[in-house]
N, CA, C and O of each residue as an XYZ file, in Angstrom:
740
protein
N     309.360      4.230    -48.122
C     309.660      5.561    -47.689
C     308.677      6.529    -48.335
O     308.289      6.359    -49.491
N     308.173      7.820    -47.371
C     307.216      8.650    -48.121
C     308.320      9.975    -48.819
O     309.353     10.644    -48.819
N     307.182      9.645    -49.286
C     307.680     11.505    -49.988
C     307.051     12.558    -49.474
O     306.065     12.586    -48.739
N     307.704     13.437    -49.923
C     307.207     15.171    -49.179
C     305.729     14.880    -49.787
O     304.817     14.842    -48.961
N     305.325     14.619    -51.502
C     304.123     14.400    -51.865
C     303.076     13.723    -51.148
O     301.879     14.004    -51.077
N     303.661     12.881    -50.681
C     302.815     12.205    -49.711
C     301.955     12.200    -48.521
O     300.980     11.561    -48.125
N     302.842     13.351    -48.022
C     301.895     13.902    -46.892
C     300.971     14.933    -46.754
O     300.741     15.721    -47.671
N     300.245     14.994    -45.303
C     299.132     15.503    -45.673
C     299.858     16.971    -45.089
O     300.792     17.302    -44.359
N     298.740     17.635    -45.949
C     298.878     19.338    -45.422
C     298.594     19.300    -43.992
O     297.467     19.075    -43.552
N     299.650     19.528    -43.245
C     299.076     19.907    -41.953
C     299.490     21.450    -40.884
O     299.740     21.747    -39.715
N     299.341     22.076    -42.247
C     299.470     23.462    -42.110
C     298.196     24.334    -41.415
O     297.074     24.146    -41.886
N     298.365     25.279    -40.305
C     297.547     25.735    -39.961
C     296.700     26.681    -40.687
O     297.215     26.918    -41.780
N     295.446     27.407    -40.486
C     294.560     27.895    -41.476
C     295.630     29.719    -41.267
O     296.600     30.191    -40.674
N     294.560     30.082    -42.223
C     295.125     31.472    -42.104
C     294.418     32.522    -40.790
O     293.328     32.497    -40.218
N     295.553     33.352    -40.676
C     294.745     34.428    -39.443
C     293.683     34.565    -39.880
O     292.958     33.663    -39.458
N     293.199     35.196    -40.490
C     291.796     35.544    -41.324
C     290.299     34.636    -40.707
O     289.211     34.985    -40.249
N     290.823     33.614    -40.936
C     289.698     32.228    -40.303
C     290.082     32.185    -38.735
O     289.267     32.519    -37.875
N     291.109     31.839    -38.497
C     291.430     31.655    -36.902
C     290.790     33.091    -35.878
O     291.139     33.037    -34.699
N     290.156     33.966    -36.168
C     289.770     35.198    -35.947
C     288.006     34.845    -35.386
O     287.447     35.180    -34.342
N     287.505     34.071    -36.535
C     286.178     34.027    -36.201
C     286.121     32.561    -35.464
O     285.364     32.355    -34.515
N     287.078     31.478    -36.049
C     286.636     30.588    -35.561
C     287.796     29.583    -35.490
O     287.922     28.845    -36.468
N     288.612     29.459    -34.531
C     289.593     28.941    -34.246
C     289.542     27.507    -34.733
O     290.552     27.173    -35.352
N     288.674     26.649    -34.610
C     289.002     25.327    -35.238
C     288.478     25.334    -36.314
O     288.171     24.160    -36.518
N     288.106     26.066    -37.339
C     287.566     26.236    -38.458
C     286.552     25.512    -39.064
O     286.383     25.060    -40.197
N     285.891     25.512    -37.988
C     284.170     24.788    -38.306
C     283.035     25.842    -38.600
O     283.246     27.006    -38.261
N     282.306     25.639    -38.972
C     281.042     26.394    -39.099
C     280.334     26.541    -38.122
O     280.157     25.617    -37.328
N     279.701     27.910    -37.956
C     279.489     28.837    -37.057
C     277.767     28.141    -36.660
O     277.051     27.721    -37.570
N     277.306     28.125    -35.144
C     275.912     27.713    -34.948
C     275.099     28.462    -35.822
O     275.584     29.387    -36.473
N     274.038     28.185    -35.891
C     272.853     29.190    -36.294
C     272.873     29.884    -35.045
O     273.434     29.606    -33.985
N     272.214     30.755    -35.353
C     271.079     31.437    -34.146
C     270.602     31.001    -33.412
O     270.512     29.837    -33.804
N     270.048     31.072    -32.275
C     269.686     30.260    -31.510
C     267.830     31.276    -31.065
O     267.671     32.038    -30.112
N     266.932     30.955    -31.952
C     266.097     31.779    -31.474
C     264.746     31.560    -30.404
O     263.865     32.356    -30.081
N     264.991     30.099    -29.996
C     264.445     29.663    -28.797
C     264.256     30.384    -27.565
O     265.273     31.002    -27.251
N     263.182     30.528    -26.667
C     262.910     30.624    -25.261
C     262.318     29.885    -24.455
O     261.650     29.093    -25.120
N     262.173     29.677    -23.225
C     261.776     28.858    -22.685
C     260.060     29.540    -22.191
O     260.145     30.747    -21.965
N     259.368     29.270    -22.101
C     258.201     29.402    -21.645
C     257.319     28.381    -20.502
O     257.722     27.234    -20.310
N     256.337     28.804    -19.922
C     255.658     27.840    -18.720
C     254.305     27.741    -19.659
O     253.804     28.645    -20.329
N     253.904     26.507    -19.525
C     252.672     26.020    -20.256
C     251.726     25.481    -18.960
O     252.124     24.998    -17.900
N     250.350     25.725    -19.403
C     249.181     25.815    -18.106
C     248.307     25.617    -18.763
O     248.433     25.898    -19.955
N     247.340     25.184    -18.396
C     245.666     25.144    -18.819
C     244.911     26.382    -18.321
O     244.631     26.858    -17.221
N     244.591     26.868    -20.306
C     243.507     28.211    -19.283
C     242.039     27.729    -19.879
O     241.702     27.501    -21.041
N     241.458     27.675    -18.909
C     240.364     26.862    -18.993
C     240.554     25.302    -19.328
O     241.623     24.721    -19.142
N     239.479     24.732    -19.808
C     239.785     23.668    -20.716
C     239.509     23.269    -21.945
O     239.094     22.178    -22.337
N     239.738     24.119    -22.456
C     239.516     24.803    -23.956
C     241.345     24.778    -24.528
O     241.809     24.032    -25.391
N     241.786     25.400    -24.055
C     243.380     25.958    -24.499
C     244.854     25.984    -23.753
O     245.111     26.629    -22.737
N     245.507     25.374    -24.281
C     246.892     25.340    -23.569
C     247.675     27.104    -23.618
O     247.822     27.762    -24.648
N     248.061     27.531    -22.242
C     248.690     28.934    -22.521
C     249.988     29.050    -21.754
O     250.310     28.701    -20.618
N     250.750     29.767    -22.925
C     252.107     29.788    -22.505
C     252.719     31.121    -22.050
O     252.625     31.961    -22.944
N     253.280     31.549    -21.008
C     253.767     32.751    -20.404
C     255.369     32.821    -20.532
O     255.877     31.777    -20.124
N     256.240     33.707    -20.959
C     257.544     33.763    -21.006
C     258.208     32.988    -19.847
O     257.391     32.604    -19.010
N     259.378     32.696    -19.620
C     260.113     32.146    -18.360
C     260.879     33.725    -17.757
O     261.321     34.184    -16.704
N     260.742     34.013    -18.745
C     262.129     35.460    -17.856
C     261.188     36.478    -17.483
O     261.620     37.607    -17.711
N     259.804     36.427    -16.881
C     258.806     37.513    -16.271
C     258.004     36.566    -15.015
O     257.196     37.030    -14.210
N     258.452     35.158    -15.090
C     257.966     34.359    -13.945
C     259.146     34.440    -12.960
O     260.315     34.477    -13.347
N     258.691     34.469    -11.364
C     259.737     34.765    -10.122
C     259.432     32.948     -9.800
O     260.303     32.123     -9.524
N     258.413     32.776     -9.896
C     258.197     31.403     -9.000
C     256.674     30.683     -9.459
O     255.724     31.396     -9.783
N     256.616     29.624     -9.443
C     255.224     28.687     -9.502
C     254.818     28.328     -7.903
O     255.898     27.971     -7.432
N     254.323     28.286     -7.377
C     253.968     27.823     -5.868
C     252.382     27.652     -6.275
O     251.519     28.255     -6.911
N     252.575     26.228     -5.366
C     250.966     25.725     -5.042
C     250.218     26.420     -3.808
O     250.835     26.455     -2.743
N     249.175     26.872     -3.859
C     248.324     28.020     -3.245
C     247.391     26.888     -2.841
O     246.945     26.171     -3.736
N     246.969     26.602     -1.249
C     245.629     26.065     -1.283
C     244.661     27.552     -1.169
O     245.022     28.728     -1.215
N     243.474     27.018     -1.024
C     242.430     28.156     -1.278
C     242.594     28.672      0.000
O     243.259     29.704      0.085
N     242.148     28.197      0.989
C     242.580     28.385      2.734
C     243.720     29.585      2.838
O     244.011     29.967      3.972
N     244.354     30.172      1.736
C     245.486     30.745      2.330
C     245.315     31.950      1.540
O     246.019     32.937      1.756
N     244.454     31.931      0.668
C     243.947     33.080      0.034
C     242.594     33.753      0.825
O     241.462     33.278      0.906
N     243.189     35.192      1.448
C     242.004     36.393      1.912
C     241.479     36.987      1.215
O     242.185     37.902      0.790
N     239.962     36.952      0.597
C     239.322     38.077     -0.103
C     238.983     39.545      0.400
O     238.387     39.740      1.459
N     239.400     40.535     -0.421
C     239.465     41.813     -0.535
C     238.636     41.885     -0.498
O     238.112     41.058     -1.244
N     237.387     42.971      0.419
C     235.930     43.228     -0.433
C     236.132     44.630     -1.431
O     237.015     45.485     -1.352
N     235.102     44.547     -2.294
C     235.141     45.768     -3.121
C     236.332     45.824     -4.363
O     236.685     46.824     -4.987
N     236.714     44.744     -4.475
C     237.805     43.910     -5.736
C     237.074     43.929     -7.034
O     236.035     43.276     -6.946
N     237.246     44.407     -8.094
C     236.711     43.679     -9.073
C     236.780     41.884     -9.179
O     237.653     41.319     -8.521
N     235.841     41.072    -10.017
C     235.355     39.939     -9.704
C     237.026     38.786    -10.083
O     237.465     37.754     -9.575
N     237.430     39.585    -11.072
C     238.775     38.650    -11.373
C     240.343     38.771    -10.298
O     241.457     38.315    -10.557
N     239.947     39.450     -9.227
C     241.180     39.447     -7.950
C     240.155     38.630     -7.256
O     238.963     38.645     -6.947
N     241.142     37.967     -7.177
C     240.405     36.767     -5.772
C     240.630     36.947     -4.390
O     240.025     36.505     -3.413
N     241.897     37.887     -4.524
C     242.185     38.221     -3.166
C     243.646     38.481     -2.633
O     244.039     39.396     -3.356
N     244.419     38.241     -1.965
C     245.758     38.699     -1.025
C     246.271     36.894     -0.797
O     245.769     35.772     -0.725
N     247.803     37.690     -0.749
C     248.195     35.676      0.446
C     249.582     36.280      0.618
O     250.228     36.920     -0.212
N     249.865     35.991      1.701
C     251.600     36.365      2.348
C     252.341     35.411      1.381
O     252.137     34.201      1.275
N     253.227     36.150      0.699
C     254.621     35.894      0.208
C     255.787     36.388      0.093
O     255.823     37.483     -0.468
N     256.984     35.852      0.516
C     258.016     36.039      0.903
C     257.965     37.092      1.600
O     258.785     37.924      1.213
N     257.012     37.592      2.944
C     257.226     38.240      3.860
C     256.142     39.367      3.256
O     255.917     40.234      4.100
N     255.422     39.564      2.007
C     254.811     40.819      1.260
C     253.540     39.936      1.217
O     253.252     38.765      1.467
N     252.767     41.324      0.678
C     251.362     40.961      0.450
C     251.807     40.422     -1.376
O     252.764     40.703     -2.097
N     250.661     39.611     -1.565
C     250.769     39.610     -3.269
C     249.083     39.250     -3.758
O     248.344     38.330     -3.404
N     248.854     40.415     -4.729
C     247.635     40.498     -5.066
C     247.167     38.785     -6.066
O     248.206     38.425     -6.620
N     246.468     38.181     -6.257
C     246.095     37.018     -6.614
C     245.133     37.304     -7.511
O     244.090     37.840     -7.136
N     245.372     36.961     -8.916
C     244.711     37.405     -9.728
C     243.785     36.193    -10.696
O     244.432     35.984    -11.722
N     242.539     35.384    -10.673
C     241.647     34.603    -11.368
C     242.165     34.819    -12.906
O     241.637     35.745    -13.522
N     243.150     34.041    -13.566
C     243.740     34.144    -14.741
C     242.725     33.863    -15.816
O     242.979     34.446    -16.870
N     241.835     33.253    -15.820
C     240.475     32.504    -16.280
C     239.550     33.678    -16.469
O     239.281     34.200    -17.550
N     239.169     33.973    -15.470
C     238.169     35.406    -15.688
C     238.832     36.578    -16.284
O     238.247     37.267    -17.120
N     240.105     36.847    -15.863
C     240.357     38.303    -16.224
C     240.405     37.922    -17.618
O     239.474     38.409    -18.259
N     241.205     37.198    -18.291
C     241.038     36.888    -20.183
C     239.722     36.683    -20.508
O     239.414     36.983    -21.661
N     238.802     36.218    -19.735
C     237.461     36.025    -20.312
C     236.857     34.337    -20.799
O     236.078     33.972    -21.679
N     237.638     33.608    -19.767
C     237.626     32.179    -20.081
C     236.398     31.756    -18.802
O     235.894     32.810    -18.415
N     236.037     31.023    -18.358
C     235.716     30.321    -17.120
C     235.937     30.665    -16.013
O     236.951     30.007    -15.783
N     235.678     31.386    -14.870
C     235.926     31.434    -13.666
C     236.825     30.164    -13.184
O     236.638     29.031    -13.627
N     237.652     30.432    -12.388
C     238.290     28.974    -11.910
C     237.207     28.380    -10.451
O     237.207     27.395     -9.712
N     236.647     29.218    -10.557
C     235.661     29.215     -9.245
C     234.459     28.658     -9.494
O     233.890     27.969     -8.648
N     234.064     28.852    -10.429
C     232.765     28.319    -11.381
C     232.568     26.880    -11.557
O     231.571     26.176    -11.396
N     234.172     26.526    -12.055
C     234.582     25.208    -12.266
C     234.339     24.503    -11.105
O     234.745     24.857     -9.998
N     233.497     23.226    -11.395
C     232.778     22.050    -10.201
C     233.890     21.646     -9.794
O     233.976     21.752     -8.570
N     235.206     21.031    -10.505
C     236.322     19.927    -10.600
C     237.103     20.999     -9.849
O     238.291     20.692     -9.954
N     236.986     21.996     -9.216
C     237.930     22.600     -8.472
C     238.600     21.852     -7.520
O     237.960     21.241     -6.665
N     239.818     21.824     -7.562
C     240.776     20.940     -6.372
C     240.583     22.339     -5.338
O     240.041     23.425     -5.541
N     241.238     21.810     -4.240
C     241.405     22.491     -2.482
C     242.753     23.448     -3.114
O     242.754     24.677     -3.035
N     243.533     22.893     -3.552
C     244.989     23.693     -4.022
C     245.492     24.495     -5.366
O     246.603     24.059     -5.668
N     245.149     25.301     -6.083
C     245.798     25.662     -6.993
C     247.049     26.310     -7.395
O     247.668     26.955     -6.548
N     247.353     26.241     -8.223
C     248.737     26.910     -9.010
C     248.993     28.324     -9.245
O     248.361     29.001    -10.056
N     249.972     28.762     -8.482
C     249.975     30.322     -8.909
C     250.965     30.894     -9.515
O     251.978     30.603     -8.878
N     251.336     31.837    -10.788
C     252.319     31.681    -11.164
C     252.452     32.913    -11.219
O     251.763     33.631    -11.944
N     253.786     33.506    -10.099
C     253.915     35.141     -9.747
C     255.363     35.534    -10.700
O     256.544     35.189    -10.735
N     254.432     36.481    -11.429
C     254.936     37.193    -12.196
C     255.242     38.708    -11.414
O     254.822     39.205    -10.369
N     256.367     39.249    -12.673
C     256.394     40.485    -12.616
C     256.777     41.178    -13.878
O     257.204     40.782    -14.963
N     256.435     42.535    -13.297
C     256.899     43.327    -14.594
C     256.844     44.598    -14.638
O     255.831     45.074    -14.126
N     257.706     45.439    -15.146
C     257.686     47.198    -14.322
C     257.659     47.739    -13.260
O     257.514     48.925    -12.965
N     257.937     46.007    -12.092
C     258.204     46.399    -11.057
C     256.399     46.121    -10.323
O     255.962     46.391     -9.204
N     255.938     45.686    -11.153
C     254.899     45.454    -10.297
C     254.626     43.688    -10.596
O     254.626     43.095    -11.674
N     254.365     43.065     -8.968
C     254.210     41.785     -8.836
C     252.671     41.335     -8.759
O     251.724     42.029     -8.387
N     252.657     40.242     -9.122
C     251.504     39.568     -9.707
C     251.407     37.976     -9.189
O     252.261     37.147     -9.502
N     250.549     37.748     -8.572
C     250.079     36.435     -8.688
C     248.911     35.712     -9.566
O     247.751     35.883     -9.192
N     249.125     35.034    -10.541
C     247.870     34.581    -11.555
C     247.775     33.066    -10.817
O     248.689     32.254    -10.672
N     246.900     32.998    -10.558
C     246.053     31.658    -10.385
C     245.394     31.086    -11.470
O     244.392     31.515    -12.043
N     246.138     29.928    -11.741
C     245.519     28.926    -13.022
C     244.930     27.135    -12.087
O     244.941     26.555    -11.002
N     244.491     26.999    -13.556
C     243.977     25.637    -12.893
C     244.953     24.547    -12.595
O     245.013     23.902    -11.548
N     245.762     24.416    -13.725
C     247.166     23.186    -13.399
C     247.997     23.673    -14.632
O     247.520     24.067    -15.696
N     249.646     23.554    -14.229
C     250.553     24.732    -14.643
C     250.847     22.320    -15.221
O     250.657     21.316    -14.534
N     251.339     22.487    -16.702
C     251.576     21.826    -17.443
C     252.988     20.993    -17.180
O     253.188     19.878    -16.699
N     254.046     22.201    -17.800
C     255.324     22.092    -18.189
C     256.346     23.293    -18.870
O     255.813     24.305    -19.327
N     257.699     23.152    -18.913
C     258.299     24.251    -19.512
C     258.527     23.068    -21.048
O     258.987     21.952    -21.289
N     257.768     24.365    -21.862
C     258.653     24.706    -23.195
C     259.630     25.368    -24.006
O     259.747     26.593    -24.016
N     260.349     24.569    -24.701
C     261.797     25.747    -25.285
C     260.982     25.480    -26.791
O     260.642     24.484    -27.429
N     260.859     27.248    -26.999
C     260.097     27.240    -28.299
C     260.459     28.225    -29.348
O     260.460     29.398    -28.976
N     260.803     27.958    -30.725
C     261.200     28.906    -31.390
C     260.510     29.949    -31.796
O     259.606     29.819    -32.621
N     260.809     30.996    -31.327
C     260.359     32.504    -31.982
C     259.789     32.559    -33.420
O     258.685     33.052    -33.652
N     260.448     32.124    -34.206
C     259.798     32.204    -35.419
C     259.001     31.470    -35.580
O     258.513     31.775    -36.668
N     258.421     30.506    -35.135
C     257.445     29.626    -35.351
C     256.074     29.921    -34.375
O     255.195     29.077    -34.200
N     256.069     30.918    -33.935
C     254.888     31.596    -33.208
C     253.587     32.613    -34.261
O     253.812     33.783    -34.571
N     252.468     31.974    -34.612
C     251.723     32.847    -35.817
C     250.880     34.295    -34.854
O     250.259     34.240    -33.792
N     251.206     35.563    -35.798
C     250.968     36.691    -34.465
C     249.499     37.300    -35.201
O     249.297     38.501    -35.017
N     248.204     36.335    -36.235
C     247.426     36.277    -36.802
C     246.234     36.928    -34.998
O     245.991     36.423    -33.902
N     245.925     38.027    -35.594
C     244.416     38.559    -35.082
C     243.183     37.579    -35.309
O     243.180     36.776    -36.242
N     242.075     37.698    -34.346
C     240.986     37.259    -34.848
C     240.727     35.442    -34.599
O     239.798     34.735    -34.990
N     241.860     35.117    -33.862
C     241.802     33.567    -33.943
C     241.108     33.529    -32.413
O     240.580     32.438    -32.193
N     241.037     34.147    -31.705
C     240.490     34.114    -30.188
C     239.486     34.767    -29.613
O     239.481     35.930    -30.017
N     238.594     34.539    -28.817
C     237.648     34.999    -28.519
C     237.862     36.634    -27.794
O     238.691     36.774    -26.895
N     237.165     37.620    -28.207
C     237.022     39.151    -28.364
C     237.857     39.402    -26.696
O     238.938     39.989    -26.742
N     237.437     39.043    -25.577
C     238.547     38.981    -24.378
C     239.238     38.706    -24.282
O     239.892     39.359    -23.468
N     239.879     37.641    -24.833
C     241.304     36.936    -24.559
C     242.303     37.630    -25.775
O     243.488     37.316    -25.661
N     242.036     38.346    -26.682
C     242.932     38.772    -28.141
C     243.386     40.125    -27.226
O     244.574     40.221    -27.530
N     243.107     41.188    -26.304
C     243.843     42.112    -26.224
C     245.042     41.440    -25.180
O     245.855     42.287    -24.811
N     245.248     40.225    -24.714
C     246.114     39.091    -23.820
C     246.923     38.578    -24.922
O     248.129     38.801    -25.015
N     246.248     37.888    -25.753
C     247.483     36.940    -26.695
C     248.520     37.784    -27.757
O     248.354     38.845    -28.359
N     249.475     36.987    -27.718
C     250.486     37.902    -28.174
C     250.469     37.265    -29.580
O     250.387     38.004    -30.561
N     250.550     35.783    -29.735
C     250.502     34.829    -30.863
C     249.673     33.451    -30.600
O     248.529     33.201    -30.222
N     250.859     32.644    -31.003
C     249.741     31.055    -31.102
C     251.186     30.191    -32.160
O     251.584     30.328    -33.317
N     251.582     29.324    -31.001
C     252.098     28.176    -31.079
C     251.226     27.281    -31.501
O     250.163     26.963    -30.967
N     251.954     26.668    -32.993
C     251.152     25.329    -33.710
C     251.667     24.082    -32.972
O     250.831     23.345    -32.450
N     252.621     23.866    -32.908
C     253.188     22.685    -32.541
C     254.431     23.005    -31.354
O     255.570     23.249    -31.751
N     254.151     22.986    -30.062
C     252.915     22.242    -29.532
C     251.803     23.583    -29.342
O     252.041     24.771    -29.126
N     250.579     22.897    -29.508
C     249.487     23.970    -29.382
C     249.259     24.486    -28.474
O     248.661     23.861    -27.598
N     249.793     26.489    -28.162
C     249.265     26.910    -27.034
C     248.912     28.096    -27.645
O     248.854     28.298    -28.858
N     248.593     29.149    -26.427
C     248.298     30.433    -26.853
C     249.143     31.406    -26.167
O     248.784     31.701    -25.027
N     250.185     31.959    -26.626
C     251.143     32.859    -25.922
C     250.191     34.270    -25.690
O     249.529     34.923    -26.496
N     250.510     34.497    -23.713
C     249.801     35.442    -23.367
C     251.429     36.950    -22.912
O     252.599     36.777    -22.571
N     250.810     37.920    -23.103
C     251.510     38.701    -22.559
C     251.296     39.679    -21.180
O     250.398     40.421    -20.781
N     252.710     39.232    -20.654
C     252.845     39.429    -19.255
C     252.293     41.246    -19.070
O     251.164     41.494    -18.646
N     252.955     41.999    -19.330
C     252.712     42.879    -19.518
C     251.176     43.412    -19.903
O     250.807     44.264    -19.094
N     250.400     43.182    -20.718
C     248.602     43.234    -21.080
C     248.437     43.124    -19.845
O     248.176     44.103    -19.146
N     248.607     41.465    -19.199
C     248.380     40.930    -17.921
C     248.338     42.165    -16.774
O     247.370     42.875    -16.502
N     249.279     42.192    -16.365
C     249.472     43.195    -15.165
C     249.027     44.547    -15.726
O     248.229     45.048    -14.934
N     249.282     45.489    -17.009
C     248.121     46.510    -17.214
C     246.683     45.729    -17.485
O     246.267     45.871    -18.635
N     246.383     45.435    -17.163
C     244.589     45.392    -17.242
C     244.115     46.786    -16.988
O     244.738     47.746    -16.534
N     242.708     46.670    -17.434
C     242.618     48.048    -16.960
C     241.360     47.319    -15.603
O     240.842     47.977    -14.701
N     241.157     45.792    -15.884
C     240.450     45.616    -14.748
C     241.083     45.595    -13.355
O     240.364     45.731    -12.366
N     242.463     45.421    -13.239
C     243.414     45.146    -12.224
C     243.554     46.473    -11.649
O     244.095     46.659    -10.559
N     242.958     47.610    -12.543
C     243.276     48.551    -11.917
C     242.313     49.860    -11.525
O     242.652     50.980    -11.141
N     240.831     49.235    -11.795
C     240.009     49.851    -11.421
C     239.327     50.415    -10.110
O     238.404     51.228    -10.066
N     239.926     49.859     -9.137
C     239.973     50.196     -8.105
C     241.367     51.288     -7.498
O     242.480     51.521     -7.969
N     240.758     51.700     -6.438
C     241.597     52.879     -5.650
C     243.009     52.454     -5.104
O     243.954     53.237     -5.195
N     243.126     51.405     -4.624
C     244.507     51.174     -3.983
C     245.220     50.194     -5.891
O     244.733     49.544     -6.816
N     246.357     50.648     -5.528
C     247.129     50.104     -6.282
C     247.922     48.615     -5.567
O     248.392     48.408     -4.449
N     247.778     47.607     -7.012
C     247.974     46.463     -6.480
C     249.765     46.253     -6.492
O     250.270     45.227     -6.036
C-alpha cells in the first residue's frame, strides 16, 4: 500500500506560469530567419534578394523580350505580364558585373525575378536563379569595401555560410540609371 508520501506531486503550476506558458516549458528563441532567393550574378558571386519583395520567378525566353530604343544600356527592354507592360532590367550590368548579353554561354531562356517595391514593379533578369534560402539575420556581415565600387551602393551585407551577397530591392528599383530617362518605368 502507498502512502500519501509516496506520491507524486501532481498539482497544477501556479497562475503566474500558466499565463505565459500553459504547459510550462520554455519559451522558443526568436526566430530571426528569412527566407531569401539565391541566383548567380555573374560568375563570380552567389546573390541573394529578400522573398517578401519577389511577386514571381518566370522563365523569359529572349524572343519575348521588345527592346526600347533610347533605354539606358542596363534595360533590356518590355515583355507582357499578367496583362501589363513590365520593364526588364540586365541585373549584371546595372550592379556593374558582366552584361548577361556579353556572356558567350548565353542560353535562348532566362530567369526573371519580378520584384516590387513602393509600388513600382520590376523585372531583373539574371543568368540562373539557384534556390530559396532561410537565413539568419544576425549572421549577415554589413562590412563596406568588400565589393567592387558598383555593386557596394546594391549590397546590403554578405552571407558567410552559405556564401552570397545580399542585394537591396529597393537601391535596385531607385537606380538612378533606371531612371534616367523621360518615361517612368
Amino acid at each position: 500500500m502507498l502512502s500519501l508520501q509516496d506520491k507524486t506531486d501532481l498539482s497544477l503550476p501556479d497562475a503566474a506560469s500558466t499565463a505565459s506558458d500553459p504547459l510550462g516549458l520554455t519559451p522558443p528563441k526568436a526566430d530571426n530567419r528569412r527566407r531569401f532567393l539565391r541566383f548567380s550574378l555573374s560568375h563570380e558571386h552567389d546573390a541573394l534578394l529578400p522573398l517578401e519583395h519577389i511577386i514571381e520567378v518566370m522563365q523569359l525566353p529572349r524572343k519575348d523580350i521588345l527592346p526600347v530604343p533610347g533605354m539606358p544600356r542596363c534595360i533590356l527592354g518590355i515583355c507582357s505580364w499578367q496583362g501589363e507592360i513590365l520593364w526588364l532590367v540586365d541585373l549584371n550590368h546595372l550592379v556593374g558585373c558582366k552584361s548577361l548579353y556579353q556572356q558567350t554561354h548565353l542560353s535562348k531562356t532566362s530567369s526573371a525575378v519580378v520584384v516590387r517595391h513602393d509600388g513600382i514593379t520590376l523585372g531583373l533578369v539574371v543568368e540562373k536563379v539557384i534556390d530559396i534560402d532561410l537565413l539568419d539575420d544576425s549572421t549577415v556581415h554589413m562590412d563596406s569595401g568588400l565589393y567592387p565600387s558598383k555593386l557596394e551602393p546594391f549590397a546590403v551585407g554578405h552571407y558567410l555560410q552559405p556564401d552570397g551577397i545580399l542585394l537591396s530591392v529597393s537601391a535596385i528599383v531607385n537606380a538612378s540609371q533606371l531612371h534616367a530617362h523621360s518615361e517612368p518605368l
